[in-house]
N, C-alpha and C positions, 0 to 999 in steps of 0.2 A: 830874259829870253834864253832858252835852254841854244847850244851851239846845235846846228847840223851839218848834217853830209849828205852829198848826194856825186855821185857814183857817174860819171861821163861814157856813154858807149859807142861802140862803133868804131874801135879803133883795134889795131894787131894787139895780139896776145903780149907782146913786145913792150905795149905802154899802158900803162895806171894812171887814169885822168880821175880827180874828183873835187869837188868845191866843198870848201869848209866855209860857214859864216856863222860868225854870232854877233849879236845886233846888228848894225849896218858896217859890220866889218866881215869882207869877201874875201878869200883867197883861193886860188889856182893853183891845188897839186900836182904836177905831171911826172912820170917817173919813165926814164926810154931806157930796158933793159938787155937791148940789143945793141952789138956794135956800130951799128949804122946809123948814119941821121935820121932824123923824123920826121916828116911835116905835118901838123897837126891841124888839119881843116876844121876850127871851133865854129860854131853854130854861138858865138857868145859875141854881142855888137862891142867896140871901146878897145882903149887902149887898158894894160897896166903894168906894174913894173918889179921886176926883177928884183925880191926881197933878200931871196936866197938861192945860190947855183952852185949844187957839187962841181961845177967847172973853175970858180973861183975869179971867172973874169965877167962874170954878165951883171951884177950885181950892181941894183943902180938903174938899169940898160929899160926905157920904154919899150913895149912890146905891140904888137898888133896882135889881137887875142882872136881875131880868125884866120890867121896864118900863122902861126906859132912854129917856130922852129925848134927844135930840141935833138941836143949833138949824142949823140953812143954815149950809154951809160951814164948820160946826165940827170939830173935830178933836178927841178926847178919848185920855187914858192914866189906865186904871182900875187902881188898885192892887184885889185881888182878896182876899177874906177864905178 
């Protein structure tokens, strides 16, 4: 199965949401390129977890994927349940 993308909308110009999956492997890009925190109201049911965070502490960290937080200038890779 070829990977795809698909592109999350509705959110500030500030943040770059989109899901990468190839075979039943999902992950959660989120990108917040403003100084400010983020709260990110996903339309996505589950938890998942924190693979990779330009903050360097979340890493690990289970998530609630319809409240998603994301700090100024962070960068996250959500492994997807």
């Amino acid at each position: 199965m070829k990977p795809c993308y698909r592109s999350l909308d509705g959110f500030t110009e500030d943040c770059f949401v989109f899901i990468r999956q190839s075979g039943d492997k999902r992950v959660l890009v989120v990108f917040n390129s403003s100084t400010a925190p983020l709260s990110c109201c996903l339309t996505l049911p589950g938890k998942g977890r924190v693979a990779v965070s330009t903050g360097l502490n979340r890493e690990g960290e289970l998530v609630n994927l319809g409240e998603l937080v994301v700090a100024g200038k962070e960068g996250l890779i959500i492994e997807m349940n």
